[in-house]
N, CA, C and O of each residue as an XYZ file, in Angstrom:
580
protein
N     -77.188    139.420    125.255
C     -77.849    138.161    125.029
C     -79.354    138.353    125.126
O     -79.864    138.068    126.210
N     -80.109    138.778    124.185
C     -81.687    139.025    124.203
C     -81.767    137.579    124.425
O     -81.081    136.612    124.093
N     -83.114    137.811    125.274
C     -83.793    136.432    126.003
C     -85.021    137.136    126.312
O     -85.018    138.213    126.909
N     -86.048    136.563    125.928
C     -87.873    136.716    126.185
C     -88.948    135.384    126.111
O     -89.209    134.207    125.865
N     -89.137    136.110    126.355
C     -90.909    134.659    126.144
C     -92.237    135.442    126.266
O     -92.451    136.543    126.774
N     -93.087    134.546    125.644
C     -94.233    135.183    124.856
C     -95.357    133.741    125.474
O     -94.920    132.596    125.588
N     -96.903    134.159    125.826
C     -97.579    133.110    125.725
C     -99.099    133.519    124.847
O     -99.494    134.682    124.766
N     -99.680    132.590    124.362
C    -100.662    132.964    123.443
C    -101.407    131.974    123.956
O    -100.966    130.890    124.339
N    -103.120    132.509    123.981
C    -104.289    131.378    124.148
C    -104.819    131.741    122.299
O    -105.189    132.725    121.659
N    -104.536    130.114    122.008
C    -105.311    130.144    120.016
C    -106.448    129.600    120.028
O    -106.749    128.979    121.048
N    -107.189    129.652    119.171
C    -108.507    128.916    119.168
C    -107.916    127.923    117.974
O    -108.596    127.904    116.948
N    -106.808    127.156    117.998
C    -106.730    125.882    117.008
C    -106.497    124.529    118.291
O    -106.279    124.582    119.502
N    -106.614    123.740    117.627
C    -106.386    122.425    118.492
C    -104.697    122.306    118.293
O    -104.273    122.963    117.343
N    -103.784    121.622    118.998
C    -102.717    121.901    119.589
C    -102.112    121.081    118.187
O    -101.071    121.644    117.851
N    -102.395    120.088    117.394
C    -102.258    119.328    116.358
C    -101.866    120.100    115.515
O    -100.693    119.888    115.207
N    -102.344    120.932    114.987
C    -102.540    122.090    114.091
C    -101.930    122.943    114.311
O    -101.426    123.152    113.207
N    -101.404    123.947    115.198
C    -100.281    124.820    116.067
C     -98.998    124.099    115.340
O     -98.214    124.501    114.481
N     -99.136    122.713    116.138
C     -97.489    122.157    115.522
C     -97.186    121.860    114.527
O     -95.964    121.921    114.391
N     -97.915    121.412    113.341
C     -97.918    121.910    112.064
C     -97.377    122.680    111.820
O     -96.184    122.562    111.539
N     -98.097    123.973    111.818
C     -97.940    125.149    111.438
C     -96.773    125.505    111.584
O     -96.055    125.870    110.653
N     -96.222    125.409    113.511
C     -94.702    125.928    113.001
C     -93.871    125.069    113.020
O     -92.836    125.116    113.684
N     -94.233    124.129    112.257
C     -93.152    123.105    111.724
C     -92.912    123.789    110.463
O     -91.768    124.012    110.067
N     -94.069    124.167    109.751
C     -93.932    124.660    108.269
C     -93.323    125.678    107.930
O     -93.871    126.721    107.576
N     -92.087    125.482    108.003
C     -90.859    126.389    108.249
C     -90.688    127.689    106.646
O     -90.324    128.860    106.539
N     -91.235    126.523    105.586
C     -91.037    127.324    103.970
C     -92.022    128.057    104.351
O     -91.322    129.053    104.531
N     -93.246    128.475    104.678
C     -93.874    129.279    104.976
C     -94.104    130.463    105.821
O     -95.083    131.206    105.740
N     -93.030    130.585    106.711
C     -92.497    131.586    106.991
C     -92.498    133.115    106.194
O     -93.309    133.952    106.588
N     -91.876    133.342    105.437
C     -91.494    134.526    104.669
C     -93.273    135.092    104.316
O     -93.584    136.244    104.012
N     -93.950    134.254    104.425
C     -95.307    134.690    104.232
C     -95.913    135.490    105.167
O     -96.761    136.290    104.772
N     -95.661    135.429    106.244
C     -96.422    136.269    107.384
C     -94.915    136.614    108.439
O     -95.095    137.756    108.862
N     -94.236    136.343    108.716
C     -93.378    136.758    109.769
C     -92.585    138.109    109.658
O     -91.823    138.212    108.697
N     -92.681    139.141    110.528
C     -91.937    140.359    109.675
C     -90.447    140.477    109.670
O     -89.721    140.368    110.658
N     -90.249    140.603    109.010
C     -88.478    140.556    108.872
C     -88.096    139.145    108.202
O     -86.901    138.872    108.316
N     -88.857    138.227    107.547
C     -88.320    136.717    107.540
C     -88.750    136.566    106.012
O     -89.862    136.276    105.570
N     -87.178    136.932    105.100
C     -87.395    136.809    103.759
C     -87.282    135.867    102.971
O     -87.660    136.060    101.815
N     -86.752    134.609    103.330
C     -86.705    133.603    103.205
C     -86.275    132.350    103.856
O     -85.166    132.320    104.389
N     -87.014    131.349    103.867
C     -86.417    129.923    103.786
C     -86.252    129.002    103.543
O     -86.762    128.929    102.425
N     -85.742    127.787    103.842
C     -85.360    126.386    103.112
C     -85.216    125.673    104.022
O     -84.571    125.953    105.032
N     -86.061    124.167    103.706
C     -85.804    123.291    104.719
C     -84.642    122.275    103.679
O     -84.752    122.247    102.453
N     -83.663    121.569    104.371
C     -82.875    120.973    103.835
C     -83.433    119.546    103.855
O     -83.643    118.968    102.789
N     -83.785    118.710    105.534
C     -84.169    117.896    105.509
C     -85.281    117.893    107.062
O     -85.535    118.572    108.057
N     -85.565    116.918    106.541
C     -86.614    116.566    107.420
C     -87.231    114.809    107.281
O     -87.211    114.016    106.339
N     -87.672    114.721    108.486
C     -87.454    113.501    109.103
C     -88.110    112.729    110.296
O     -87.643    112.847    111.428
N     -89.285    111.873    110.017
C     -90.039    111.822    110.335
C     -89.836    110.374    111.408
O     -89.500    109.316    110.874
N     -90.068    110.431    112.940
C     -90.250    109.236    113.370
C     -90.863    108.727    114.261
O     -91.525    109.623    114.785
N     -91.015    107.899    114.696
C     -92.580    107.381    115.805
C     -92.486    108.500    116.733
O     -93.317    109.326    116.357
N     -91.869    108.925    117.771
C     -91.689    110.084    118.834
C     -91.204    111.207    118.136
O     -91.395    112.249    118.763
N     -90.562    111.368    116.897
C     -90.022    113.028    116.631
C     -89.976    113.485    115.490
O     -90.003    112.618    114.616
N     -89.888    114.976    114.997
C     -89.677    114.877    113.864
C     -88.452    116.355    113.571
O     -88.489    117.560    113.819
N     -87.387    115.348    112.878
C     -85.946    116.451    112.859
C     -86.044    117.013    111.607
O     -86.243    116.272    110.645
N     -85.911    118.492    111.427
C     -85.679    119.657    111.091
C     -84.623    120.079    110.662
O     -84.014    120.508    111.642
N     -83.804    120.268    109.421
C     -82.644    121.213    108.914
C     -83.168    122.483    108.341
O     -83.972    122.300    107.426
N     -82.907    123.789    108.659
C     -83.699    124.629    107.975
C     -82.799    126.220    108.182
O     -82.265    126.703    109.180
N     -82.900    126.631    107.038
C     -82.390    128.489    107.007
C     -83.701    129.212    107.087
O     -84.670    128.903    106.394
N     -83.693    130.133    107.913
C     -84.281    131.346    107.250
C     -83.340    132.464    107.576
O     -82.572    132.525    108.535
N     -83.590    133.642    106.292
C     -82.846    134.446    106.356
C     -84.206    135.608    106.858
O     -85.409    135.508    106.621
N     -83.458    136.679    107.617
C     -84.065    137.326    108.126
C     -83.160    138.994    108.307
O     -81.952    138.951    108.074
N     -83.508    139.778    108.535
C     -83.471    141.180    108.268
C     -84.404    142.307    106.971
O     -85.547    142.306    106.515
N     -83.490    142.938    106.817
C     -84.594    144.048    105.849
C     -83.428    144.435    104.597
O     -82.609    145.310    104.878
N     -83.385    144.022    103.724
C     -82.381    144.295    102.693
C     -82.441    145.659    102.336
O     -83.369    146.439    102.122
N     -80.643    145.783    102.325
C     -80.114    145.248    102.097
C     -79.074    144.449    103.116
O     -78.078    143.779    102.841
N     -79.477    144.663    103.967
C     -79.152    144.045    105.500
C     -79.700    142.805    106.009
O     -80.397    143.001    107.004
N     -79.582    141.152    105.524
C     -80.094    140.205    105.598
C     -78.885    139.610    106.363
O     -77.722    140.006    106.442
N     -79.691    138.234    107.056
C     -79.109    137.596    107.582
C     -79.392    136.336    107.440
O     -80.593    136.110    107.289
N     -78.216    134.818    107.433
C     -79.375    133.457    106.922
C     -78.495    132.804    108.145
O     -77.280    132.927    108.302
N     -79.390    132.099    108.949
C     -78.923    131.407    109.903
C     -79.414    129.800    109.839
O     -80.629    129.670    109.688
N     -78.596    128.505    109.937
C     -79.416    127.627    109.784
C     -79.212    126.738    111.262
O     -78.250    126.733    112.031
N     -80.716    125.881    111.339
C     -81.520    125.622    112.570
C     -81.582    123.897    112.535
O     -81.491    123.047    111.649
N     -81.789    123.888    114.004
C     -81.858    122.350    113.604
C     -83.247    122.353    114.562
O     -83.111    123.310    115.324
N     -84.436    121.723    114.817
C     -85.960    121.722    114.867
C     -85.841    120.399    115.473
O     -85.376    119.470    114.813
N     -86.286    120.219    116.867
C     -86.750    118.802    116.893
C     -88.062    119.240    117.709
O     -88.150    120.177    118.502
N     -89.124    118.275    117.296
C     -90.595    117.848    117.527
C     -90.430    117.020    118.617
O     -89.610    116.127    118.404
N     -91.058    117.013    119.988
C     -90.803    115.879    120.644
C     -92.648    115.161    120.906
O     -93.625    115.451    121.597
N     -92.352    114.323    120.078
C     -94.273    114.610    119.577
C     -94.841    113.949    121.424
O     -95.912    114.382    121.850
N     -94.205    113.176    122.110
C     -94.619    112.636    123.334
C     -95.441    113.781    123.926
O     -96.662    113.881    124.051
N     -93.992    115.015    124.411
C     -94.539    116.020    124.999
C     -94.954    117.124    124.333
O     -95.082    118.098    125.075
N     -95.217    117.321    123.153
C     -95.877    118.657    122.170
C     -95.151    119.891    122.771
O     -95.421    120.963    123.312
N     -93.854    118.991    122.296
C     -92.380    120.170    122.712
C     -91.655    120.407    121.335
O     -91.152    119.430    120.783
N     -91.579    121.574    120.786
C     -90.641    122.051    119.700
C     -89.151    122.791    120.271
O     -89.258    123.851    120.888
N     -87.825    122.214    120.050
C     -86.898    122.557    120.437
C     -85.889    123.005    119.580
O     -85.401    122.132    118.862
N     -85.429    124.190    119.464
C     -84.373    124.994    117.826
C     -83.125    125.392    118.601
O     -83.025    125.929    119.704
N     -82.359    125.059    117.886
C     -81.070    125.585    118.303
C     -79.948    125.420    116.750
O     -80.032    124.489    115.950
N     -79.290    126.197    116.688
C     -78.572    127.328    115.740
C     -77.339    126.313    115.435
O     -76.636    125.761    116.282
N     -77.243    126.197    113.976
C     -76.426    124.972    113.684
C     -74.718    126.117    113.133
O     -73.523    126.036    113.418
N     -75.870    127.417    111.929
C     -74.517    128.118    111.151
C     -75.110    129.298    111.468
O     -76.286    129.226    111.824
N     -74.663    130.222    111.433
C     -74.783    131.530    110.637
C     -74.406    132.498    111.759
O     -73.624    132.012    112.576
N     -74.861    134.005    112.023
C     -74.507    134.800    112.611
C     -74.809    134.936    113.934
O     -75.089    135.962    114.554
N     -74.715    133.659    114.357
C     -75.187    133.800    116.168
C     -74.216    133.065    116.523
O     -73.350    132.748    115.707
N     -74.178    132.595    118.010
C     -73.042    132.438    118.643
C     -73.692    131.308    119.458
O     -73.070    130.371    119.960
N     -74.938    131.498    119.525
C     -76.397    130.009    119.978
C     -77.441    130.766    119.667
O     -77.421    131.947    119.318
N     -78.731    129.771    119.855
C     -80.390    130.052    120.154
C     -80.263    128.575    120.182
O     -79.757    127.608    119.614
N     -81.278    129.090    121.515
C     -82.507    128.148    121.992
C     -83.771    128.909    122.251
O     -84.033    129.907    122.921
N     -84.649    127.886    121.291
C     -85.545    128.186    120.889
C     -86.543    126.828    121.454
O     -86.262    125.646    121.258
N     -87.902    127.399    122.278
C     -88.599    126.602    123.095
C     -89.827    126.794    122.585
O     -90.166    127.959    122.789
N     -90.711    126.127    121.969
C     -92.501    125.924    121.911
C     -93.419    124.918    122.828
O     -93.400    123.769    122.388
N     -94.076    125.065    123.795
C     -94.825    124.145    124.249
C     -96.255    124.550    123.933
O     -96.364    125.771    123.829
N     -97.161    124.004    123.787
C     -98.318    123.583    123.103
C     -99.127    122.921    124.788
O     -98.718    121.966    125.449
N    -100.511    123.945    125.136
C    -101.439    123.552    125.973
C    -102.530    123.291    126.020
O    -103.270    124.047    126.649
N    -103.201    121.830    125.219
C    -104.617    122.016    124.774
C    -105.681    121.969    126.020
O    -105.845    121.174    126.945
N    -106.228    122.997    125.683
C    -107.545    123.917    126.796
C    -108.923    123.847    125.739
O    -109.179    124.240    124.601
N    -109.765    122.973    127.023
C    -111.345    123.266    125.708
C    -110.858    123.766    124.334
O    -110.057    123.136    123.643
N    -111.429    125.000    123.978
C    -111.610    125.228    123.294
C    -110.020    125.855    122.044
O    -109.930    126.096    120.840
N    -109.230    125.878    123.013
C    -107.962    126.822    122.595
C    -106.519    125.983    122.654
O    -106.609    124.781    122.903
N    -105.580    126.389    122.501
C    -104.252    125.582    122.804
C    -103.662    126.806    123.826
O    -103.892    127.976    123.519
N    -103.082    126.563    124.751
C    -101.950    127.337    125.073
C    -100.307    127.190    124.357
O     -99.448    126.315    124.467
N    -100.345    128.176    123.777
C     -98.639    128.243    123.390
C     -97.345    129.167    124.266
O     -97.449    130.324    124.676
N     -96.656    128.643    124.336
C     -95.342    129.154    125.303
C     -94.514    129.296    124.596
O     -94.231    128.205    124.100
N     -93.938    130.036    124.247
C     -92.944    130.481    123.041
C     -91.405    130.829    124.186
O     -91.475    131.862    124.851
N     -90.649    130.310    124.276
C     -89.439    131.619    124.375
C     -87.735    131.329    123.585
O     -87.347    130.312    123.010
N     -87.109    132.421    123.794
C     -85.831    132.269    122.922
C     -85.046    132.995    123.387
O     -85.319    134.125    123.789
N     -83.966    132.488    123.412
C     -82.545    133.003    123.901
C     -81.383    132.854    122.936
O     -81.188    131.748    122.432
N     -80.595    133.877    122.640
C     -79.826    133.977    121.579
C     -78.484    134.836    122.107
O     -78.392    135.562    123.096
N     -77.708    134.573    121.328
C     -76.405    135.652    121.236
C     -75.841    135.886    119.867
O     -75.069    134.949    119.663
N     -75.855    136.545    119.017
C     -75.443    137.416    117.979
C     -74.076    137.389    118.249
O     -73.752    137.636    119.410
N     -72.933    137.068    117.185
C     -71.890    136.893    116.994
C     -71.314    138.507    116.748
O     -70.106    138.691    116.898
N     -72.194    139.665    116.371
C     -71.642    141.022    116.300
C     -72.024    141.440    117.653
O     -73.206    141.261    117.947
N     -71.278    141.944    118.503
C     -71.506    142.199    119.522
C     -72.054    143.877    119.838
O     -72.386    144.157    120.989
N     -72.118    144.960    118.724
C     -73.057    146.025    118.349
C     -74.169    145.480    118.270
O     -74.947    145.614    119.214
N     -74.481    144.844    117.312
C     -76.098    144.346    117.241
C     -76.765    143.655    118.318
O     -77.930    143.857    118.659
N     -75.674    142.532    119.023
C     -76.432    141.725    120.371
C     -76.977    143.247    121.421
O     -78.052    143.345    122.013
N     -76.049    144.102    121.389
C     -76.281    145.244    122.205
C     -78.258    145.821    121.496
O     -79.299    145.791    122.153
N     -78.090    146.223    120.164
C     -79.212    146.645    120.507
C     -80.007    145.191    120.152
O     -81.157    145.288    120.580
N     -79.857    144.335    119.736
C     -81.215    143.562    120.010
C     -81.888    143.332    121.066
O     -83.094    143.097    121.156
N     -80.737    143.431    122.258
C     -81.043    143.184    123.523
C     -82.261    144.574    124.233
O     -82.869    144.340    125.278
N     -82.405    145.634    123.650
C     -82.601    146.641    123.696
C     -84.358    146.703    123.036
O     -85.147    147.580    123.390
N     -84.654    145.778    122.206
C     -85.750    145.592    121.400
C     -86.323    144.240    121.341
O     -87.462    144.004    120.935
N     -85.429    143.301    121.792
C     -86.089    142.485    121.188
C     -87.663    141.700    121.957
O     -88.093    140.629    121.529
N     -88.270    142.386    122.988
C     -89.166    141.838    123.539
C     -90.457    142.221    122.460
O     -91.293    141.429    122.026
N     -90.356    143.535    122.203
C     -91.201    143.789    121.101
C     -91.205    143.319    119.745
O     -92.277    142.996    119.234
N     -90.346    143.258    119.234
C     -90.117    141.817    118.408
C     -90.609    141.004    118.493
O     -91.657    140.741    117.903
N     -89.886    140.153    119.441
C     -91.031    139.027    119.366
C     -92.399    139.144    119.938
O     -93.003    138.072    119.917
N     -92.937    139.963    120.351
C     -94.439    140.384    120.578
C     -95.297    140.528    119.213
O     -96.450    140.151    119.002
N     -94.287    141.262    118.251
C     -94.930    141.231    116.760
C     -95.000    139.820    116.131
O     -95.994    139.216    115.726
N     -93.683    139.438    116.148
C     -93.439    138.130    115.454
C     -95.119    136.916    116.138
O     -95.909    136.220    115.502
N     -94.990    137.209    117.622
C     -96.546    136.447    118.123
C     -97.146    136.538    117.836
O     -97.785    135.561    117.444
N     -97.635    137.855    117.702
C     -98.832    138.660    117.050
C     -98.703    137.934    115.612
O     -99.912    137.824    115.408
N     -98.342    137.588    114.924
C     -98.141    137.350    113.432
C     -98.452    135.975    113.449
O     -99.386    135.414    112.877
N     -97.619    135.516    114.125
C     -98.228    133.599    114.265
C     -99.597    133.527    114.641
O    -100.315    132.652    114.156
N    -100.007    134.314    115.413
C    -101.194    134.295    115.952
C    -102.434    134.434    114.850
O    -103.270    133.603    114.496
N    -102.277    135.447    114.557
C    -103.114    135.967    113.556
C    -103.235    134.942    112.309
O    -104.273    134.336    112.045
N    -102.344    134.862    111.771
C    -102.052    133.827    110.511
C    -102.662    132.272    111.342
O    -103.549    131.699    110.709
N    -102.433    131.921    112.049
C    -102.597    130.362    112.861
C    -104.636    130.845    113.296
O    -105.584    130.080    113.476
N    -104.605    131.671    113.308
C    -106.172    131.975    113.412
C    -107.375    131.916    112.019
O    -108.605    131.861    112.028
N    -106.637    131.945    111.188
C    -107.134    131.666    109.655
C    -106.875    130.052    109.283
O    -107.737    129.376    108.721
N    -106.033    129.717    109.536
C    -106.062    128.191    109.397
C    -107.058    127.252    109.436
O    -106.788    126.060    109.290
């Protein structure tokens, strides 16, 4: 069961952060390993905003498409994902957002289980660096914004 967390100080205002990774079709653009996705629906309301969405992810010819369900909890500038189909068994997936002068603090973490139980083995094995890249990547890209 890989499980990590990641924190980042950005120089965007915390508004803009959640945007960004709301903007789920944009993904495949900067994230490594993340070849595509699709939001199905989305859904906008005074406190939240709900999320249907795939991305497929691996390195072809070895892909994987898992689909997500996204809720915004705009009160607390809380993003919450958890795993509706595909090759996992759960994720929870946590964003909190810390606006500081000049920067936001972001808190990233995720916990998952992989339905192949070879692969949960080595993801569990890698995946802190993973998502260290995958940060590194939001980061960088969310710094051009």
């Amino acid at each position: 069961m890989p499980k990590a967390s990641v924190k980042r100080l950005i120089e965007r205002d915390k508004k803009t952060l959640i945007d960004f990774v709301l903007d789920i079709e944009k993904y495949p653009e900067f994230i490594p390993f993340c070849i595509d996705s699709k939001v199905y629906k989305k859904k906008e309301e005074k406190d939240s905003i709900n999320i249907i969405a795939d991305l497929t992810i691996g390195k072809r010819p070895f892909t994987d498409t898992y689909k997500s369900d996204v809720r915004l909890d705009k009160i607390n500038d809380h993003i919450h994902v958890t795993n509706i189909d595909g090759p996992l068994n759960y994720l929870e997936n946590n964003w909190k957002f810390i606006e500081k002068d000049n920067f936001t603090e972001v808190h990233f973490d995720v916990d998952f289980e992989i339905k192949n139980k070879f692969l949960n083995i080595i993801m569990a094995k890698s995946f802190q660096f993973g998502l260290n890249k995958i940060a590194d990547a939001f980061q960088k890209r969310a710094e051009t914004l």
